[in-house]
C-alpha positions in Angstrom: -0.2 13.2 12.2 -1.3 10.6 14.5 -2.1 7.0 13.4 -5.8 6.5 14.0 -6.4 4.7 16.9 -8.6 1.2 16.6 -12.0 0.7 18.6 -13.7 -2.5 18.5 -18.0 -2.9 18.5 -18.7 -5.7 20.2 -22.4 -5.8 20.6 -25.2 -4.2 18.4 -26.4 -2.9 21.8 -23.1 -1.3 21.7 -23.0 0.0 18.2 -26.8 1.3 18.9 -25.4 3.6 21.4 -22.6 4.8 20.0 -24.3 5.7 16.8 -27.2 7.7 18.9 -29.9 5.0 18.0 -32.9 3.7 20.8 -32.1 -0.4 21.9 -32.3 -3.0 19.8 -35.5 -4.7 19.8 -33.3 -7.4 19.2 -29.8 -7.7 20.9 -28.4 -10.5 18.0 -29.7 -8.6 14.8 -31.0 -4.9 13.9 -32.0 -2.6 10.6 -30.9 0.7 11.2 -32.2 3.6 9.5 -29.2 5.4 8.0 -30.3 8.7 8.2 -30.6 8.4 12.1 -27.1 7.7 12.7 -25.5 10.0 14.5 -21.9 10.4 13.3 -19.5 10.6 16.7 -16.8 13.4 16.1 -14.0 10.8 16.5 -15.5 9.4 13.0 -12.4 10.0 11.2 -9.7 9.3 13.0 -10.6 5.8 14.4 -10.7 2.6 12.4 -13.5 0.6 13.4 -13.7 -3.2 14.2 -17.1 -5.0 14.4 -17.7 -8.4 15.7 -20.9 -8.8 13.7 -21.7 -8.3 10.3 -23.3 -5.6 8.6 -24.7 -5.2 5.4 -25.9 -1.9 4.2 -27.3 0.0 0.9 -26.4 3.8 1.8 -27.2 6.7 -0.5 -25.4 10.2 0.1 -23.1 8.9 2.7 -20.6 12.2 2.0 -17.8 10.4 3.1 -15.1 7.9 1.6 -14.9 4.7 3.6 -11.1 2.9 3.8 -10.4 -0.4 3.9 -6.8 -1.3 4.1 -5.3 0.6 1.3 -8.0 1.6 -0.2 -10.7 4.0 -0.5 -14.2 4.5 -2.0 -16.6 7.6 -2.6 -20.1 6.2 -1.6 -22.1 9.6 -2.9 -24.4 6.9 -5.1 -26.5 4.2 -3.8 -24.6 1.3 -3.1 -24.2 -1.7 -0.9 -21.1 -3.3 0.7 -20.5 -5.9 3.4 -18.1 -6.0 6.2 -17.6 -9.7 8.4 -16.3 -9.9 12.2 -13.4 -8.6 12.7 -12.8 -6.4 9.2 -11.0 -3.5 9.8 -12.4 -0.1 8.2 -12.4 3.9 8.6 -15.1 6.3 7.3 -13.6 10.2 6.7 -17.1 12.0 7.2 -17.3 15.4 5.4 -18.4 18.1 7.3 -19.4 20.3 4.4 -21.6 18.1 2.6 -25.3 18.8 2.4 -26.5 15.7 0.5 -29.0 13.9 2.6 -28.0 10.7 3.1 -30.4 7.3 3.6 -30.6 3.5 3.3 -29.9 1.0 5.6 -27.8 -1.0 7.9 -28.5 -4.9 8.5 -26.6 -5.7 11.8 -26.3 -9.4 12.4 -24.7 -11.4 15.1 -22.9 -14.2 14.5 -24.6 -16.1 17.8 -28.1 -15.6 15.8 -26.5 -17.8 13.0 -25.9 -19.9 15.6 -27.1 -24.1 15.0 -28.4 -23.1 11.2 -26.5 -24.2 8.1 -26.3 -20.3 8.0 -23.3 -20.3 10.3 -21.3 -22.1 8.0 -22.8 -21.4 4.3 -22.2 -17.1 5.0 -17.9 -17.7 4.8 -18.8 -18.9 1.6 -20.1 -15.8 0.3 -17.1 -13.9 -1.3 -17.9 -10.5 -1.6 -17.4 -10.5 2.4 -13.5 -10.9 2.2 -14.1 -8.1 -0.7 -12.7 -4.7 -0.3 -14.5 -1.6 0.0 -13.3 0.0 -3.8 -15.0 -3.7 -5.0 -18.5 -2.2 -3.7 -21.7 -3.2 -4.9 -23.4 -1.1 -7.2 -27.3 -1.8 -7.5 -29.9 -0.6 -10.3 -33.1 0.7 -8.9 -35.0 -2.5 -10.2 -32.2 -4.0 -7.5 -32.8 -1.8 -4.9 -36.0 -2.7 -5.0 -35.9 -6.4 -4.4 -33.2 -5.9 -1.8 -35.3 -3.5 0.4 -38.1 -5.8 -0.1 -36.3 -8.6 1.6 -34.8 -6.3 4.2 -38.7 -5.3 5.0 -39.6 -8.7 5.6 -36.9 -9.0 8.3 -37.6 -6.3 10.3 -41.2 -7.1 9.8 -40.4 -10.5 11.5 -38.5 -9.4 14.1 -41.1 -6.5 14.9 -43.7 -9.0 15.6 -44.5 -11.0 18.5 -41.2 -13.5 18.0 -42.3 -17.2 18.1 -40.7 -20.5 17.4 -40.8 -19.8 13.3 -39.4 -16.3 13.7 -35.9 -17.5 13.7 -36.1 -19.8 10.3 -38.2 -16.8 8.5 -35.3 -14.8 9.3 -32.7 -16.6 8.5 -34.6 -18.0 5.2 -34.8 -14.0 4.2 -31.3 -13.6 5.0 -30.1 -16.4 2.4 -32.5 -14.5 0.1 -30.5 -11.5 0.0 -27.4 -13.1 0.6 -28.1 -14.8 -2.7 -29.3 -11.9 -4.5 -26.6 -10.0 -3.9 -24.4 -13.3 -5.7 -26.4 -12.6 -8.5 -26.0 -9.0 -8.9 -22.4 -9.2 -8.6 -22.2 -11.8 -11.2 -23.5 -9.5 -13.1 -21.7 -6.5 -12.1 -18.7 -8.8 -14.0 -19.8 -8.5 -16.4 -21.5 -5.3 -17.2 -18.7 -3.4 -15.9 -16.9 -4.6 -18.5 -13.9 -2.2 -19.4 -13.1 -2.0 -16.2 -12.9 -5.8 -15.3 -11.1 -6.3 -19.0 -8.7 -3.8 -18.0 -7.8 -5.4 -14.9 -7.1 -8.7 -17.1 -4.7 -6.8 -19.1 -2.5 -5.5 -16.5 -2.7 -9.1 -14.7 -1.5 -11.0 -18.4 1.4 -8.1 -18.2 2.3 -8.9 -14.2 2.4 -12.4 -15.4 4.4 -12.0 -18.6 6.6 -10.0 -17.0 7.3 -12.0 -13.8 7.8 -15.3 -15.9 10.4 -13.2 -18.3 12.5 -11.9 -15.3 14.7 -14.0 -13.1 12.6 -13.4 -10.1 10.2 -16.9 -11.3 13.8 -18.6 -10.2 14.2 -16.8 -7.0 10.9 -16.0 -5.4 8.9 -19.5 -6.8 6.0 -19.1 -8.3 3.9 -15.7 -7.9 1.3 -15.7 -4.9 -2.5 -15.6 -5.2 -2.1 -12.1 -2.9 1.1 -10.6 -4.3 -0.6 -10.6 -7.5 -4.1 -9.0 -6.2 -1.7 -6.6 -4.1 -0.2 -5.7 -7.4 -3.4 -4.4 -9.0 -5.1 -2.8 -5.9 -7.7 -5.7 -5.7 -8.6 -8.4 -2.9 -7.9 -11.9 -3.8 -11.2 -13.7 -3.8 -12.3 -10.3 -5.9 -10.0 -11.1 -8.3 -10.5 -15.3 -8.2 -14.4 -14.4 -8.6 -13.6 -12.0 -11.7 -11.5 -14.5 -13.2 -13.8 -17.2 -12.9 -16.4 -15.2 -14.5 -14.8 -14.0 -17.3 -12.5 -17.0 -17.9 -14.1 -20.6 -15.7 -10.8 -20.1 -14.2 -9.6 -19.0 -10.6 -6.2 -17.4 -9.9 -4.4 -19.8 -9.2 -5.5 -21.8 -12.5 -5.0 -18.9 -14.4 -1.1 -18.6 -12.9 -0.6 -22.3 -13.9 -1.6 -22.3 -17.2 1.0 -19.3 -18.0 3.4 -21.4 -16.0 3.1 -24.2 -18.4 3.0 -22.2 -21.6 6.5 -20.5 -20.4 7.5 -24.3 -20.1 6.3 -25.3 -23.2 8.2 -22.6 -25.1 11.5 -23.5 -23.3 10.9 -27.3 -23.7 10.4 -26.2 -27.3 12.8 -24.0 -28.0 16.2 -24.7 -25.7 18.2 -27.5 -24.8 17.9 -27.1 -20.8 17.0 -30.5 -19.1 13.7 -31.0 -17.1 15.5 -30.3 -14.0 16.8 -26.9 -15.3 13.9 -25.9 -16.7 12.2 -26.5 -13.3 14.5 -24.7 -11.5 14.0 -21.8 -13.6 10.1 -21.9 -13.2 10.5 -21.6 -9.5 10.1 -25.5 -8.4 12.1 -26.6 -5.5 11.9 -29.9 -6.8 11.2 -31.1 -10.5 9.1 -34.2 -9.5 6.4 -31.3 -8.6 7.1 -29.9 -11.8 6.6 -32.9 -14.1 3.3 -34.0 -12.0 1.7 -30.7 -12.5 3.0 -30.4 -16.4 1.3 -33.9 -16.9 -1.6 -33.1 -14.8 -2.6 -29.8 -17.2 -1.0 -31.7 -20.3 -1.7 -35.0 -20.4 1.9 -35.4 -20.9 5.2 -35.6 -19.6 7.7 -33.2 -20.0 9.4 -35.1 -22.1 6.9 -36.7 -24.2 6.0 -33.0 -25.1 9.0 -32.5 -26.2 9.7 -35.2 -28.2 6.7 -34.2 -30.0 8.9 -31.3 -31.9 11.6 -34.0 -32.9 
């Protein structure tokens, strides 16, 4: 079988078209009835590059969407959000019946243009997300979501004058915000699932720093480790902070340093061994961040068992 090809959106004008839909009222930024899409036979076998964002809630979409290796049935309502230049593939099923609706906010980067908006959206996480880390909205949500998503097109329906742009970009933070909050709580009200994924990461860890690879390979990587359990790395940095105040990386460290405790307590290798073992090129970098998490030396800790 054929690798799907790649074709790249560059304009909402574009996407408009290809999708079946009248012009843009607006050429930088659109909401798009989902249930006037018009899915293009080519659906499935192309992977699809934007160079806007979009930000949709879909109900019944009777497909599974990929993104890199992974894959996500979006028969509930449920919202996800794909940045510039994020690769994805919907596989459209031509036997479903379920009607499908919801929407699809379409917005430009040049619109962001000269607002604090430009830079404070890369600081959203659940844009580097992966599709299987969807959003998954109660209809109490919903509600709010659509309500903000009305007020846009609202704006942008009426005559456009020199307040149109901050209303706009004022809702957009709104549900840019809102959707913060209701993955915070997704964290934690999906909580078997998110424990679950804590368990098999304490394993990956406990089993990396017990094999020789630790002295080999250095010390595991933020994405080797998300790779490992099918997750993106900011998802899994957000869940850890959540659940734990910690990031990935923290969370690595502090298992680093309680492997180096129990060999500083319970062998005679030096410093400089039991650096090299842990991965360090160079022990000084070892010591600095043993005292940094510590408050003490190497040593000092373990002349604290003599």
């Amino acid at each position: 079988m054929a690798a799907p090809k790649t074709q790249r959106i560059k304009t909402i004008s574009e996407f408009h078209k290809l999708r079946g839909l009248p012009k843009p009222e607006h050429p930088l930024i659109s909401i798009v009835d989902y249930s006037k899409i018009v899915r293009p036979p080519e659906l499935s076998q192309t992977n699809w590059v934007l160079d806007f964002y979009n930000i949709s809630l879909k109900r019944g979409l009777n497909a599974k969407l990929r993104y890199g290796q992974q894959e996500y049935d979006f028969d509930e309502g449920v919202m996800f959000f794909i940045s510039p230049n994020q690769v994805f593939r919907i596989e459209a099923d031509p036997t479903a019946t379920t009607e499908k609706s919801g929407w699809m906010l379409l917005i430009h980067p040049d619109f962001l243009w000269n607002t604090p908006l430009a830079n404070t959206i890369k600081q959203y996480d659940y844009f580097d997300y992966s599709v299987n880390e969807a959003l998954f909205v109660s209809e109490k949500e919903e509600a709010t979501i659509n309500h903000i998503t009305q007020n846009i097109q609202q704006e942008y329906h009426a005559n456009i004058d020199k307040f149109s742009k901050q209303i706009i970009i004022s809702q957009i933070e709104t549900l840019l915000n809102y959707a913060d909050r209701f993955y915070n709580r997704q964290f934690i009200t999906r909580e078997n699932a998110n424990h679950q994924i804590l368990e098999r990461l304490e394993k990956l860890l406990a089993d990396y720093f017990n094999s020789d690879e630790v002295s080999t390979k250095g010390l595991p990587q933020v994405h080797d480790i998300a790779t490992a359990l099918t997750i993106s790395p900011k998802y899994l940095s957000t869940l850890l902070k959540v659940l734990t105040g910690q990031n990935t990386q923290q969370h690595i460290h502090d298992k680093l340093i309680a492997k180096a405790k129990e060999k500083l307590s319970t062998t005679n290798l030096s410093v400089s061994e039991i650096a090299y073992d842990l991965g360090f090129a160079h022990p000084q970098s070892f010591n600095k961040l043993f005292k940094t998490k510590t408050n003490q030396s190497p040593l000092e800790f373990r002349a604290s068992f003599n």
